[in-house]
CHARMM internal coordinates of N, CA and C (Angstrom, degrees):
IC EDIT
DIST 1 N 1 CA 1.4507
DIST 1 CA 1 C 1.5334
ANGL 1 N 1 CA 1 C 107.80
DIST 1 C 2 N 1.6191
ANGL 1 CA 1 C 2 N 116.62
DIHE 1 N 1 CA 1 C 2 N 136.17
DIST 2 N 2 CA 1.6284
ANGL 1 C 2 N 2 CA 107.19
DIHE 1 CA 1 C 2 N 2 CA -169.77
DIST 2 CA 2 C 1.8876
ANGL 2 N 2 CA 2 C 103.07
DIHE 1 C 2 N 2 CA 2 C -111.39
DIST 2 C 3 N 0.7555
ANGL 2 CA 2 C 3 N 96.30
DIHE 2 N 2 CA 2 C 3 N 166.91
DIST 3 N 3 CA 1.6253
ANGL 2 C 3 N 3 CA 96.46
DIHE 2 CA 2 C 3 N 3 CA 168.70
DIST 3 CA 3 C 1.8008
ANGL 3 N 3 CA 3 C 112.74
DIHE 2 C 3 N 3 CA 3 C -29.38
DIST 3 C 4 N 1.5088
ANGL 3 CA 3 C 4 N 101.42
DIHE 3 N 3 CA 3 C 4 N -65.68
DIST 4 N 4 CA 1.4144
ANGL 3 C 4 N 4 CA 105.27
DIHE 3 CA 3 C 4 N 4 CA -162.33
DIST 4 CA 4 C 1.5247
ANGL 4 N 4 CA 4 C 88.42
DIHE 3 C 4 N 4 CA 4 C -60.72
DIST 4 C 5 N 1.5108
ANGL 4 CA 4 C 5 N 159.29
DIHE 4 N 4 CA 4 C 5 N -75.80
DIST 5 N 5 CA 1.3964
ANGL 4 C 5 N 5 CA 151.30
DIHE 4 CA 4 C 5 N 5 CA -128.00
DIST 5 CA 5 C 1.9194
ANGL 5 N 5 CA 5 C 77.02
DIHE 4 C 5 N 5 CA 5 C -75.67
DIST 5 C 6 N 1.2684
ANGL 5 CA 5 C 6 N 143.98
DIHE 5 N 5 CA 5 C 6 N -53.23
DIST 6 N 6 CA 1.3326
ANGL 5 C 6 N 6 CA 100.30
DIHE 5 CA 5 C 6 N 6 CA -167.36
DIST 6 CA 6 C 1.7796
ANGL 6 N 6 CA 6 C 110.72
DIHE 5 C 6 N 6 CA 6 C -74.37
DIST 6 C 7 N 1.3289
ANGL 6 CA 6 C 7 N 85.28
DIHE 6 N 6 CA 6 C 7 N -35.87
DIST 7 N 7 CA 2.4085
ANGL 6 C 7 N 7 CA 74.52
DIHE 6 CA 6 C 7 N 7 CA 167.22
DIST 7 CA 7 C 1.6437
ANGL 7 N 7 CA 7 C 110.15
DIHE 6 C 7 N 7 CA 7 C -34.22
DIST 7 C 8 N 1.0408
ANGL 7 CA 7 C 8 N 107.21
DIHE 7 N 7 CA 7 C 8 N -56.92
DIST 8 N 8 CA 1.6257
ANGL 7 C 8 N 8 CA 107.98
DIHE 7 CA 7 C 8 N 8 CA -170.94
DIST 8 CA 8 C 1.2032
ANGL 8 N 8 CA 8 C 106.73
DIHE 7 C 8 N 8 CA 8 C -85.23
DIST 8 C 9 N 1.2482
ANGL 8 CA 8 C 9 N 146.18
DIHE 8 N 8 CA 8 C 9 N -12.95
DIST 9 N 9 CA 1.6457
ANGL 8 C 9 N 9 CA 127.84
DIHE 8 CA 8 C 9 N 9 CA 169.21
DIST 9 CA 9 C 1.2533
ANGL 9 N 9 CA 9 C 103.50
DIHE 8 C 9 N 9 CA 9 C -68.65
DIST 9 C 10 N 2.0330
ANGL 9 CA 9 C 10 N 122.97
DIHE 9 N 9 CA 9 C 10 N -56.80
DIST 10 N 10 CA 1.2098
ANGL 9 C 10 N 10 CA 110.14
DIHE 9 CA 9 C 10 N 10 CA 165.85
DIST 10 CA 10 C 1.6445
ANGL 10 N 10 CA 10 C 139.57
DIHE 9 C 10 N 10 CA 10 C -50.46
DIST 10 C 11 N 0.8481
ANGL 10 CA 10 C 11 N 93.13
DIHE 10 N 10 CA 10 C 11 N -20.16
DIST 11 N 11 CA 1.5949
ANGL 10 C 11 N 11 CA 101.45
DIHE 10 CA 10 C 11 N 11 CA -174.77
DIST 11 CA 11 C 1.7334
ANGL 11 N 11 CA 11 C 107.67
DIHE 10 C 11 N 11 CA 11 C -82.14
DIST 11 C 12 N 1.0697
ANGL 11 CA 11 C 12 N 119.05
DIHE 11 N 11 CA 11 C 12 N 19.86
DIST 12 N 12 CA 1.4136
ANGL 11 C 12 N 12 CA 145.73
DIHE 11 CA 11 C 12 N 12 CA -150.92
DIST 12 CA 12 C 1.6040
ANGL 12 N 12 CA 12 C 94.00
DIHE 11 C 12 N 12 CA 12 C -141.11
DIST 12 C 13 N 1.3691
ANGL 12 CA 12 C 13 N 122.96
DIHE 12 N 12 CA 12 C 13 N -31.75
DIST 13 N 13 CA 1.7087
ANGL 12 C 13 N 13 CA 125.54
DIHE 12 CA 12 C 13 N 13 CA 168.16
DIST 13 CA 13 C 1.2948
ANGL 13 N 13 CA 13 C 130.10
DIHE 12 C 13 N 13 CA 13 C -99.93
DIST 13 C 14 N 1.1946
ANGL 13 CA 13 C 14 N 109.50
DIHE 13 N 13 CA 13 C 14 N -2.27
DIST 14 N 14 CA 1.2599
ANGL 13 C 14 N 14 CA 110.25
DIHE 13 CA 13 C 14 N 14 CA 174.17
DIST 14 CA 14 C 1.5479
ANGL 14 N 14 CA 14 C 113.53
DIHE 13 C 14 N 14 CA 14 C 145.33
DIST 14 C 15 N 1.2087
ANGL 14 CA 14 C 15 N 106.64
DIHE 14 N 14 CA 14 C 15 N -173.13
DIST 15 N 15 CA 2.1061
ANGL 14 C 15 N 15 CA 102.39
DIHE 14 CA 14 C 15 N 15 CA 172.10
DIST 15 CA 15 C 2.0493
ANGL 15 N 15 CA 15 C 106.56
DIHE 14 C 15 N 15 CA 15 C -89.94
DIST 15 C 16 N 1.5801
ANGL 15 CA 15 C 16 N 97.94
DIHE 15 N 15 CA 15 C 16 N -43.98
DIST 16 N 16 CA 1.4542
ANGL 15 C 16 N 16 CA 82.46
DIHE 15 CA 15 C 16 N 16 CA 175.84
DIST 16 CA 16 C 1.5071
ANGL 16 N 16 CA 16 C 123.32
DIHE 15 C 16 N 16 CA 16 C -63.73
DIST 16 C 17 N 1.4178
ANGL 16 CA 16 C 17 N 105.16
DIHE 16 N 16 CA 16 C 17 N -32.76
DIST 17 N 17 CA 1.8093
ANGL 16 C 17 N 17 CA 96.20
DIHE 16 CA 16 C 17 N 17 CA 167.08
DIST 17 CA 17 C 1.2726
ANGL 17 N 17 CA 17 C 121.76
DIHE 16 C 17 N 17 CA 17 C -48.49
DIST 17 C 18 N 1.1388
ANGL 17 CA 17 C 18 N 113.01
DIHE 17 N 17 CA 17 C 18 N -53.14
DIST 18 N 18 CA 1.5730
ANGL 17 C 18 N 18 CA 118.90
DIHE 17 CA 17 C 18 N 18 CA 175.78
DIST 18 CA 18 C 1.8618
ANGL 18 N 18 CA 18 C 104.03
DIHE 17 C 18 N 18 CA 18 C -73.38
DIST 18 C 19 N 0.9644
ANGL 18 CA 18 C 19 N 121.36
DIHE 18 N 18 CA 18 C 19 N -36.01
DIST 19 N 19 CA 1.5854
ANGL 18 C 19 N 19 CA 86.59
DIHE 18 CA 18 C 19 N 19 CA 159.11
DIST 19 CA 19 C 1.4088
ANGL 19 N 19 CA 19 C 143.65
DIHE 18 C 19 N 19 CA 19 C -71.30
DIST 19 C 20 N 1.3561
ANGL 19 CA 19 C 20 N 90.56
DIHE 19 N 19 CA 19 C 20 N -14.65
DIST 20 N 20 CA 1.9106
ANGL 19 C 20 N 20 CA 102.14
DIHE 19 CA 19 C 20 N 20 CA 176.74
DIST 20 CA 20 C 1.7559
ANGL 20 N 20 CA 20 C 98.91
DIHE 19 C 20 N 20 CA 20 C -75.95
DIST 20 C 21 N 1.6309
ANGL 20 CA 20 C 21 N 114.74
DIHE 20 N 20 CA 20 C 21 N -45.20
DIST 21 N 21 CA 1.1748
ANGL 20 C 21 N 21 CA 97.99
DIHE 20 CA 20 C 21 N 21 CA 168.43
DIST 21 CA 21 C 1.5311
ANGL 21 N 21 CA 21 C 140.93
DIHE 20 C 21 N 21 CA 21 C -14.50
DIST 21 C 22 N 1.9410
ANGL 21 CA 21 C 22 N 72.35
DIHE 21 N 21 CA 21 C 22 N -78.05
DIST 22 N 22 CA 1.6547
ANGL 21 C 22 N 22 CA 97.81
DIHE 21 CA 21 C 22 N 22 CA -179.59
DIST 22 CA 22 C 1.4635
ANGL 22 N 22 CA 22 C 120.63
DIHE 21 C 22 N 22 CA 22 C -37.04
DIST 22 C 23 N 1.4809
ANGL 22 CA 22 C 23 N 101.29
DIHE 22 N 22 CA 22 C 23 N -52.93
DIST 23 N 23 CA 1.2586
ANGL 22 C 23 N 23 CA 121.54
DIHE 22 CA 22 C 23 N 23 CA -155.69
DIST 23 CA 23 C 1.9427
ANGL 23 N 23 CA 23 C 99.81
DIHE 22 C 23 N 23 CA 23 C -72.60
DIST 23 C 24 N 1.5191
ANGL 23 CA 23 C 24 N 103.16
DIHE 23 N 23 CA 23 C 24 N -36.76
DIST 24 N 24 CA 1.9467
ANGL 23 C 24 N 24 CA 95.27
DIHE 23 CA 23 C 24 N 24 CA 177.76
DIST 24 CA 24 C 1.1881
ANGL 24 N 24 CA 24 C 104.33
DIHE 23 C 24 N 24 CA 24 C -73.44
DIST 24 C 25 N 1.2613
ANGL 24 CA 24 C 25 N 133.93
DIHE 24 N 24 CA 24 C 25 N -3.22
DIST 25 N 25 CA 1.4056
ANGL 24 C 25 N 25 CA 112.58
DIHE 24 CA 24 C 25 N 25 CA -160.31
DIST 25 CA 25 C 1.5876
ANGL 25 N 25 CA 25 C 91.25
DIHE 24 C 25 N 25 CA 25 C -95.34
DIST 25 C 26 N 1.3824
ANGL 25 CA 25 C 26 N 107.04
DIHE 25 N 25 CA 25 C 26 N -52.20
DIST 26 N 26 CA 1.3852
ANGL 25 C 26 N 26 CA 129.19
DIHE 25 CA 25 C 26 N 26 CA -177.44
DIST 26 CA 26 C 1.7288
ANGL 26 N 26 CA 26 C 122.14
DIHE 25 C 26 N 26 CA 26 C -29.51
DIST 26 C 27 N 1.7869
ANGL 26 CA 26 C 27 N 103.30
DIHE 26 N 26 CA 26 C 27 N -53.38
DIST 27 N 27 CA 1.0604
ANGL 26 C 27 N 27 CA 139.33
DIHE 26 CA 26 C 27 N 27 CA 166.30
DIST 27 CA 27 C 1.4613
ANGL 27 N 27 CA 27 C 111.92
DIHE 26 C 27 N 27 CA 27 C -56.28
DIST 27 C 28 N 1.2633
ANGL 27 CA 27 C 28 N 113.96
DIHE 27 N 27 CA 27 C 28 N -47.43
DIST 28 N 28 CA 1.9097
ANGL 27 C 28 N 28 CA 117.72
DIHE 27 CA 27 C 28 N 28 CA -170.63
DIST 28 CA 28 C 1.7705
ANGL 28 N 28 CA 28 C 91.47
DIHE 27 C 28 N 28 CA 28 C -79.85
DIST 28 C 29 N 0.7802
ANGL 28 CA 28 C 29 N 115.55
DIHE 28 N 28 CA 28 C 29 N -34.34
DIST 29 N 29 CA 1.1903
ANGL 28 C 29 N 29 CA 109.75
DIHE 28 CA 28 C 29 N 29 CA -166.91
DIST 29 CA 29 C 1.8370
ANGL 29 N 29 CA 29 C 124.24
DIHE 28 C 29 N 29 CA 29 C -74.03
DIST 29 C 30 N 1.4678
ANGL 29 CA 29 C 30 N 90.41
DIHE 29 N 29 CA 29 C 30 N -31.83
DIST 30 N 30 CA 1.5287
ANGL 29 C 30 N 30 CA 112.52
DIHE 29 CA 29 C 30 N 30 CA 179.87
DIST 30 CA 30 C 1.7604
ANGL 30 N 30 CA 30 C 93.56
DIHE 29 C 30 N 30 CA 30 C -90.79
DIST 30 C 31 N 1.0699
ANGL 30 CA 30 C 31 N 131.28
DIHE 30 N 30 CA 30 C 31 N -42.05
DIST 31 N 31 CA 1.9490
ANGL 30 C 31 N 31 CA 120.54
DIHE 30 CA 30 C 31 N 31 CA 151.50
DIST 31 CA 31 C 1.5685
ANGL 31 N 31 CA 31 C 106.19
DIHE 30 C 31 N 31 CA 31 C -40.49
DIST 31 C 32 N 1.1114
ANGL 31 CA 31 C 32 N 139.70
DIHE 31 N 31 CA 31 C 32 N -42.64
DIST 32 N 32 CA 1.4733
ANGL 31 C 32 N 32 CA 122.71
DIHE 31 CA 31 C 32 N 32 CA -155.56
DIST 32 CA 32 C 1.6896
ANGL 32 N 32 CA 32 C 101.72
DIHE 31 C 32 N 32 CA 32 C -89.13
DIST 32 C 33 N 1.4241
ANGL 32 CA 32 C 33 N 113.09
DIHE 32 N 32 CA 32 C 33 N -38.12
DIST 33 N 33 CA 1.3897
ANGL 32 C 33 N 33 CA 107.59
DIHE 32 CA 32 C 33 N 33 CA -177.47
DIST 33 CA 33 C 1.6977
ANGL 33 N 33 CA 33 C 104.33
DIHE 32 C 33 N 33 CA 33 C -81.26
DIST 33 C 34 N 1.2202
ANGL 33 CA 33 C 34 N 134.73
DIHE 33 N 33 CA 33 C 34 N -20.76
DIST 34 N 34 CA 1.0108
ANGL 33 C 34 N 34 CA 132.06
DIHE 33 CA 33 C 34 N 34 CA 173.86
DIST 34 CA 34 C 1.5281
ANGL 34 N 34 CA 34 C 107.97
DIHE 33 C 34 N 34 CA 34 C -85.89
DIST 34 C 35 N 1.0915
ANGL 34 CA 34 C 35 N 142.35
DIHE 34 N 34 CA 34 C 35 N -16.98
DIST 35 N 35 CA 1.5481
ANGL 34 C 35 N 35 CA 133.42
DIHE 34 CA 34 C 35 N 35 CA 162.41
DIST 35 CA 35 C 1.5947
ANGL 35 N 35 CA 35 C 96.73
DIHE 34 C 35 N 35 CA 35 C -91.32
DIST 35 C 36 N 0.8703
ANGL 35 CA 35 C 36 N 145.66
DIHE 35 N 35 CA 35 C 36 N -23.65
DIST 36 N 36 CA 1.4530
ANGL 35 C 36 N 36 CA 140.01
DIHE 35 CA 35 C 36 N 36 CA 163.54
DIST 36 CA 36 C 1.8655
ANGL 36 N 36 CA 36 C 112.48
DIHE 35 C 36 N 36 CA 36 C -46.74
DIST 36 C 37 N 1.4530
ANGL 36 CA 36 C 37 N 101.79
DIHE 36 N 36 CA 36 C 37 N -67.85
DIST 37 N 37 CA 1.3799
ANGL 36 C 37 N 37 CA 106.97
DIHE 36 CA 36 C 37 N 37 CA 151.51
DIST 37 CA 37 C 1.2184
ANGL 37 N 37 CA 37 C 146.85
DIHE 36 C 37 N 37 CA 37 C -39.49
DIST 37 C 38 N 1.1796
ANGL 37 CA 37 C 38 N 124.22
DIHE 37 N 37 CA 37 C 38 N -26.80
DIST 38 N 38 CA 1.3786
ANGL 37 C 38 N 38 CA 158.38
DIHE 37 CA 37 C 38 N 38 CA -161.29
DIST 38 CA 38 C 1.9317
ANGL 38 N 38 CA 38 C 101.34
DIHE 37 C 38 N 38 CA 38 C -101.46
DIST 38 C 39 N 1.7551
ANGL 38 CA 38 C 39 N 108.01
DIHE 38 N 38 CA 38 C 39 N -39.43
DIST 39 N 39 CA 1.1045
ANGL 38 C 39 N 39 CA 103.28
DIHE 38 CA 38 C 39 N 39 CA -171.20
DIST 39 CA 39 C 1.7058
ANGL 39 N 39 CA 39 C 99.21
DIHE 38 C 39 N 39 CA 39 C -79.25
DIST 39 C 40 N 1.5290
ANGL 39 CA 39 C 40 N 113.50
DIHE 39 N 39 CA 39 C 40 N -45.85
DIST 40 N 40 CA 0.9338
ANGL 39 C 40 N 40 CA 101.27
DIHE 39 CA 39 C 40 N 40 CA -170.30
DIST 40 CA 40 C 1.7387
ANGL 40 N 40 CA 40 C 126.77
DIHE 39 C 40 N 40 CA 40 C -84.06
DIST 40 C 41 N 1.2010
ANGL 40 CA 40 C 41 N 117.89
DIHE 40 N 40 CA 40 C 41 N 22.88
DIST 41 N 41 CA 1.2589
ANGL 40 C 41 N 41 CA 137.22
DIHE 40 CA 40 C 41 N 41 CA 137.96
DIST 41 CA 41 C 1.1463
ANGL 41 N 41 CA 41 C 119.89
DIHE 40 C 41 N 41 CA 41 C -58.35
DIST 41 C 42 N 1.3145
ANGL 41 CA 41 C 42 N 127.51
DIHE 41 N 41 CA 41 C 42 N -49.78
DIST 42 N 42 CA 1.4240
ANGL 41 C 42 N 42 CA 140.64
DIHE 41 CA 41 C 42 N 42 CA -164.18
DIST 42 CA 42 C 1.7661
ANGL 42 N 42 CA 42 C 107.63
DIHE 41 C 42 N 42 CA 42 C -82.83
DIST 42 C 43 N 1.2568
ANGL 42 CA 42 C 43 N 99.42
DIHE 42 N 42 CA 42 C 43 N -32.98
DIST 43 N 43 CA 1.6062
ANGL 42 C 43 N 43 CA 112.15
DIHE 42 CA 42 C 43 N 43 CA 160.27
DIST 43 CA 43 C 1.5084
ANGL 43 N 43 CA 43 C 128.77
DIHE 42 C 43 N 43 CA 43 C -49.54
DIST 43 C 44 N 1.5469
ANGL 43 CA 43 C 44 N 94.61
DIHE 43 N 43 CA 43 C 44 N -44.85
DIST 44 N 44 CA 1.6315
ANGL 43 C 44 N 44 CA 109.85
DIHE 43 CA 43 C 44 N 44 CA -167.14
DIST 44 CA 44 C 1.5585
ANGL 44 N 44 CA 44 C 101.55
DIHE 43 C 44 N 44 CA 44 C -90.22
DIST 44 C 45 N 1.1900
ANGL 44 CA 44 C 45 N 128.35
DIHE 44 N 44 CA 44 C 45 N -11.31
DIST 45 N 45 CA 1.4339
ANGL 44 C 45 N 45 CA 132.09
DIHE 44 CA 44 C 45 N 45 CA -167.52
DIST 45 CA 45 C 1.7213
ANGL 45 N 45 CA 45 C 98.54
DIHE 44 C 45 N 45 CA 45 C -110.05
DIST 45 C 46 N 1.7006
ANGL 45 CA 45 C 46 N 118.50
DIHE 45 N 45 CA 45 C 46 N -26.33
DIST 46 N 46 CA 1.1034
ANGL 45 C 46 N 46 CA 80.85
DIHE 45 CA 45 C 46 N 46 CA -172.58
DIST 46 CA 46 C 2.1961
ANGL 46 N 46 CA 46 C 99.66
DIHE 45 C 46 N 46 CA 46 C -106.44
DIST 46 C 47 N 1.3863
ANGL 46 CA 46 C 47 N 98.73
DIHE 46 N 46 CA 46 C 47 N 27.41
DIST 47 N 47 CA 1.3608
ANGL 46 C 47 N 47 CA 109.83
DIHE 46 CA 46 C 47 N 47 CA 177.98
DIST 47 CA 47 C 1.6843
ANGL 47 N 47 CA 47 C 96.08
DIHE 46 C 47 N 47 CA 47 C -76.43
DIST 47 C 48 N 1.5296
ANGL 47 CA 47 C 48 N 102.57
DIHE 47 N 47 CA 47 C 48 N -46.71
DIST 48 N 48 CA 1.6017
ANGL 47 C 48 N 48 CA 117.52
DIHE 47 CA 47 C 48 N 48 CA -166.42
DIST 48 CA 48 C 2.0052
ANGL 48 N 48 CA 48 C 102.73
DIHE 47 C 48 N 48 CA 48 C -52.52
DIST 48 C 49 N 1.6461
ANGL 48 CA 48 C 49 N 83.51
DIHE 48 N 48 CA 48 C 49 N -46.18
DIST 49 N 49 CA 1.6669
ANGL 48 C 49 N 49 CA 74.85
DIHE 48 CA 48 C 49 N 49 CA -174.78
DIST 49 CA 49 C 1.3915
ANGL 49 N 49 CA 49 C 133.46
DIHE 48 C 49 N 49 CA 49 C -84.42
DIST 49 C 50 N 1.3312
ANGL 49 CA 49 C 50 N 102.22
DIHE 49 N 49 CA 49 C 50 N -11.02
DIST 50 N 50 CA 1.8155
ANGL 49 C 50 N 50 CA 106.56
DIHE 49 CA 49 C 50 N 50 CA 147.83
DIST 50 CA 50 C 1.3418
ANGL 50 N 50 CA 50 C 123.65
DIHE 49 C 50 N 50 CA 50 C -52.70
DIST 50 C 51 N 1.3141
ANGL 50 CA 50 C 51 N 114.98
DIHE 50 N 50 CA 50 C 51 N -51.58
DIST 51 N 51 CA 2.0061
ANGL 50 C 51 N 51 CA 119.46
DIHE 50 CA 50 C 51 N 51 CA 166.27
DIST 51 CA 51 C 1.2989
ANGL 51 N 51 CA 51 C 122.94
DIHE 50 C 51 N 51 CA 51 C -63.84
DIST 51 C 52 N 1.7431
ANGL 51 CA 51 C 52 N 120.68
DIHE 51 N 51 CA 51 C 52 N -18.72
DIST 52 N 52 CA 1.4495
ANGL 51 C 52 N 52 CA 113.20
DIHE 51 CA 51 C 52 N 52 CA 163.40
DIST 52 CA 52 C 1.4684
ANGL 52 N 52 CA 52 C 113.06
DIHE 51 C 52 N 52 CA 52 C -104.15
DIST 52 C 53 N 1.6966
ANGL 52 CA 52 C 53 N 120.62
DIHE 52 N 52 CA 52 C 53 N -1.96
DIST 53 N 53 CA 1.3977
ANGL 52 C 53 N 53 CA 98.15
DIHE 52 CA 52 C 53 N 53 CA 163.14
DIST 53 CA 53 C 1.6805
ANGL 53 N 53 CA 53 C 114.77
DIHE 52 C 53 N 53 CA 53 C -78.88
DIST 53 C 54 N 1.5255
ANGL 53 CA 53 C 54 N 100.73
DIHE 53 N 53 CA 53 C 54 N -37.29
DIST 54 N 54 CA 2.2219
ANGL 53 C 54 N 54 CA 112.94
DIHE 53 CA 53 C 54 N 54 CA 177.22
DIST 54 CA 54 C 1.8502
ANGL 54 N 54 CA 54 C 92.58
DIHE 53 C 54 N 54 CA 54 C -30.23
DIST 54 C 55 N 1.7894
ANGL 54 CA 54 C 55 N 101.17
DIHE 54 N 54 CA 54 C 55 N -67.84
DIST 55 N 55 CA 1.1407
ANGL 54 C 55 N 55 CA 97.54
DIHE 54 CA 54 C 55 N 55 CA -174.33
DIST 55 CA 55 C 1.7281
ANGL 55 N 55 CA 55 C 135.61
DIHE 54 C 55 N 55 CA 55 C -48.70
DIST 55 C 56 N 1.0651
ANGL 55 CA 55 C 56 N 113.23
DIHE 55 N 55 CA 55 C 56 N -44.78
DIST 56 N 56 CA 1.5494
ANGL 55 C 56 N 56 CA 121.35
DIHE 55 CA 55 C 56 N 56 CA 157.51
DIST 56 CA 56 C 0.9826
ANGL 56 N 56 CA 56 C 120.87
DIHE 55 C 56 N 56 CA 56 C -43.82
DIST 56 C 57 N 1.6835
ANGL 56 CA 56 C 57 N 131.29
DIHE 56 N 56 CA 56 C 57 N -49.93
DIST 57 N 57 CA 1.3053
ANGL 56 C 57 N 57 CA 121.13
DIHE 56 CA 56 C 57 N 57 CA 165.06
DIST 57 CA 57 C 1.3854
ANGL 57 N 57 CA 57 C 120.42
DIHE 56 C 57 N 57 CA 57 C -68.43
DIST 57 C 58 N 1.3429
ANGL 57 CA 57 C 58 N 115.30
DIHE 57 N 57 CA 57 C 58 N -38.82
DIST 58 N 58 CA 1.6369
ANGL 57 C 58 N 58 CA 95.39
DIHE 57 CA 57 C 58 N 58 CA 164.39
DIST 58 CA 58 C 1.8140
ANGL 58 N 58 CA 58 C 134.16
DIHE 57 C 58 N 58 CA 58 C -60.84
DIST 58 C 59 N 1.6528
ANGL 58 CA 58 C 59 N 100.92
DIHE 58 N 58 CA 58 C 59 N -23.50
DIST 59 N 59 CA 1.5614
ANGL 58 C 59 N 59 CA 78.93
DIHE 58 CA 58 C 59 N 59 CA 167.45
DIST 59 CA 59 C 1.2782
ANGL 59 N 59 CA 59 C 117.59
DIHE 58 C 59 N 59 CA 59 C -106.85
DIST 59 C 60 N 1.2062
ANGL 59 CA 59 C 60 N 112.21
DIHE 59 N 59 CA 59 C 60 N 26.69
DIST 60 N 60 CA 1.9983
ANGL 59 C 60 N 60 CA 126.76
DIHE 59 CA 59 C 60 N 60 CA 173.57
DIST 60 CA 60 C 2.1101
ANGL 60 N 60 CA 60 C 78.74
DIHE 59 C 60 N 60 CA 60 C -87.16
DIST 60 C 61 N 0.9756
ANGL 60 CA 60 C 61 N 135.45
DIHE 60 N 60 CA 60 C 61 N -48.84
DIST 61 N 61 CA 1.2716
ANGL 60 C 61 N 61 CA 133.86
DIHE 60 CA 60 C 61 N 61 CA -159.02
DIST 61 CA 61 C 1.3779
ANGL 61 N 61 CA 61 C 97.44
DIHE 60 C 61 N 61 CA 61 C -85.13
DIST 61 C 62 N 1.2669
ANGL 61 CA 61 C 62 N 138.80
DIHE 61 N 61 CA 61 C 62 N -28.97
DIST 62 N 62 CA 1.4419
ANGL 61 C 62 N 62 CA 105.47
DIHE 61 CA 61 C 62 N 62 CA -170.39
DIST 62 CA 62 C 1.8605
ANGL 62 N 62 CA 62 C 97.46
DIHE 61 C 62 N 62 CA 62 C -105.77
DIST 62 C 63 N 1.3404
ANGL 62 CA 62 C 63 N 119.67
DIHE 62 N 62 CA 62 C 63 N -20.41
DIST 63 N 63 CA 1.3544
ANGL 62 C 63 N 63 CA 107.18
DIHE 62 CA 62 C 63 N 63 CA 168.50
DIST 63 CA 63 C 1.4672
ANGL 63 N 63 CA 63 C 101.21
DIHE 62 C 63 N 63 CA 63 C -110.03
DIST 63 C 64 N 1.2971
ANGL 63 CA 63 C 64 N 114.38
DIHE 63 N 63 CA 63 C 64 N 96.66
DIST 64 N 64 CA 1.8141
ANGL 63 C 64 N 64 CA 118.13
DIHE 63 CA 63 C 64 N 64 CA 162.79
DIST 64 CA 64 C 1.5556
ANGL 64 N 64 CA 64 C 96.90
DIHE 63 C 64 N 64 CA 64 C -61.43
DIST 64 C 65 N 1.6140
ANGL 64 CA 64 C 65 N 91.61
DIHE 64 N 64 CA 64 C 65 N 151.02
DIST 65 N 65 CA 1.0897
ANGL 64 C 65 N 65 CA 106.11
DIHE 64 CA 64 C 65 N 65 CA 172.93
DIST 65 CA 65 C 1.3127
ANGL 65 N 65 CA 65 C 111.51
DIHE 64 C 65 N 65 CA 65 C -88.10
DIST 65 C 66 N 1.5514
ANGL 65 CA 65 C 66 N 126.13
DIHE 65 N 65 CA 65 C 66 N 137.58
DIST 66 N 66 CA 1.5007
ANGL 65 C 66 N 66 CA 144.58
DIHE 65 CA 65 C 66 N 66 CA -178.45
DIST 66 CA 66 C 1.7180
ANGL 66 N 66 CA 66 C 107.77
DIHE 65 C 66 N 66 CA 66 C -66.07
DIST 66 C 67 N 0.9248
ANGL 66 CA 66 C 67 N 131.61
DIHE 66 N 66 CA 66 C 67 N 143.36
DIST 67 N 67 CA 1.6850
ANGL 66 C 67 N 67 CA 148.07
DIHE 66 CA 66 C 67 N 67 CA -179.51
DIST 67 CA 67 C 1.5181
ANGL 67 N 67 CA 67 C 89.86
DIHE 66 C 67 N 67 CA 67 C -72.71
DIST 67 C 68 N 1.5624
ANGL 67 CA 67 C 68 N 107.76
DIHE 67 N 67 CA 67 C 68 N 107.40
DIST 68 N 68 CA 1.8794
ANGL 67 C 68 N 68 CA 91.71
DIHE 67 CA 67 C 68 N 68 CA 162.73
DIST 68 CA 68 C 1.4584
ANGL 68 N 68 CA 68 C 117.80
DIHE 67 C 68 N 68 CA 68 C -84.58
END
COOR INIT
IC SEED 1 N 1 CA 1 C
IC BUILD
């Protein structure tokens, strides 16, 4: 069953059916590009924190810490 056969079964119940339609499809759809976005945020932030942990270990390595 594709989008359009449930457009048209609802649209077969009335106008609010077909607006709830409208409105989930509308909604799922504006979720997918916005978690799409969302992922690739999560990409770029956790690229960042690979280059500031490298960095941490390099200056854990060039200043060891002293025995108090």
């Amino acid at each position: 069953m594709t989008e359009t056969d449930v457009v048209k079964y609802f649209l077969t119940q009335g106008p609010f059916a077909a607006l709830f339609v409208w409105l989930l499809i509308y909604v799922m759809r504006s979720n997918k590009e916005r978690e799409g976005r969302l992922q690739a945020l999560l990409d770029k932030f956790s690229d960042k924190y690979d280059v500031i942990i490298g960095e941490l270990r390099e200056m854990k390595e060039r200043f060891p810490r002293g025995k108090e």
